[in-house]
Every structure is written in structure tokens, then in C-alpha cells.
N, C-alpha and C positions, 0 to 999 in steps of 0.2 A: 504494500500500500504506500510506503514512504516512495518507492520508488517510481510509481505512477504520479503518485499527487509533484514530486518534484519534475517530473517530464511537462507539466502541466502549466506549473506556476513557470518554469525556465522557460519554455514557449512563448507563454506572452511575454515574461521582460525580455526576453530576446526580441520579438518582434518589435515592441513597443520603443526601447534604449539600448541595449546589448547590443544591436549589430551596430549603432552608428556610432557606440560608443571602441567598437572594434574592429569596424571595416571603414571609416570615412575619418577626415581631415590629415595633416599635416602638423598636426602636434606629435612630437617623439614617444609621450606618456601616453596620452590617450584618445579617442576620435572628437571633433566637434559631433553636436546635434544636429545635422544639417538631413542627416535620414530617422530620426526621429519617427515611428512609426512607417516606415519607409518609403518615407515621402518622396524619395528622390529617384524611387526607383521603378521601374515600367514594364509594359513586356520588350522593348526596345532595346532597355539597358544591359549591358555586356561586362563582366569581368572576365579579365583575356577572353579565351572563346567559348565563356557559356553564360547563357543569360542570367544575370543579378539575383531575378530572386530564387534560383534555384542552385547558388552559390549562397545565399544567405542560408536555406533550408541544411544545405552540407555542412555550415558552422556549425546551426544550432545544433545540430545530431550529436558534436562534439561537445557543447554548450551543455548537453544534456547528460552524457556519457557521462562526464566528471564529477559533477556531484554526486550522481548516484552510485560511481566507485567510490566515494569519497565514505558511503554511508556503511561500506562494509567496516569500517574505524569504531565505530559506536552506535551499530547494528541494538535497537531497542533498549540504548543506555539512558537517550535523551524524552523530552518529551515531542511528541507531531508535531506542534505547531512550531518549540523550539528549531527542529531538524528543514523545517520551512521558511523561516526565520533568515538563519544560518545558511542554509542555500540560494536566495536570492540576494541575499548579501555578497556572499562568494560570489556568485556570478559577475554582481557588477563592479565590487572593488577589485577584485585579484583575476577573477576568469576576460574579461572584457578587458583589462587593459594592456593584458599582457599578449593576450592573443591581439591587440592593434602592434606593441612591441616587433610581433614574428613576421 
């Protein structure tokens, strides 16, 4: 259950700030807002040669993958909502800016 509900809540802030926080702007640390719910993106739009938002869909997989390895740490130590908590946080301080880093 922890594993699905995190697949979940990581989908929307991916959609929503995780990608532009990790796939857009020109700062070294982390992305500007400028695809904020991915506003900037189309079916037109292209990263090298495949289109955007299904380059976005291949982050999130990753986006999602890691915390839910993350859960095998303290598999039913913590409480749900803490381990939800804890995960979209991760996501957006250490998962998103490190994958703009790479």
C-alpha cells in the first residue's frame, strides 16, 4: 500500500513541479518554473529525438522507483502519512535537483 499511494502522490508533484524543477532552466542547482505543470510542453515539443512529454513520463518512472526502494529502509517502522510526508519531500529537495545536476 505504501508503495502504490507513493506512485501516486510522486505523479502529481512530478507533473505538477518535479519535472521543471528537473528538466528546465539554466541554473547549475536546480530548474526555473517555466514548465510548471507542463506548461511549456506540446505534442510538438522534442527532447533530442523523442517527444517531451513522453520523456517526462520516463523521468517520472525513475521519480517513482526511488522512493519506493527507499521504503525497503523502514518497511512499517514509520507511520503512512509520515512515509508520504517524507516522500514528496524527497522528491522535491534531493530527487529533482539532483537529477537537473545529471
Amino acid at each position: 500500500m505504501q508503495c502504490f499511494a507513493i506512485a501516486g502522490i510522486v505523479s502529481i508533484l512530478w507533473f505538477v513541479v518535479g519535472y521543471s524543477i528537473a528538466c528546465s532552466g539554466d541554473n547549475p542547482y536546480f530548474g526555473d518554473f517555466s514548465n510548471v505543470l507542463l506548461a511549456q510542453v506540446s505534442i510538438n515539443t522534442v527532447n533530442g529525438s523523442i517527444p517531451e512529454s513522453l520523456f517526462a513520463m520516463f523521468q517520472m518512472k525513475f521519480a517513482i522507483i526511488t522512493p519506493a526502494l527507499i521504503i525497503g529502509g523502514y518497511a512499517e517502522r514509520m507511520k503512512f502519512s509520515t512515509v508520504l510526508l517524507f516522500s514528496s519531500i524527497w522528491l522535491l529537495v534531493v530527487y529533482a535537483p539532483i537529477t537537473h545536476w545529471v
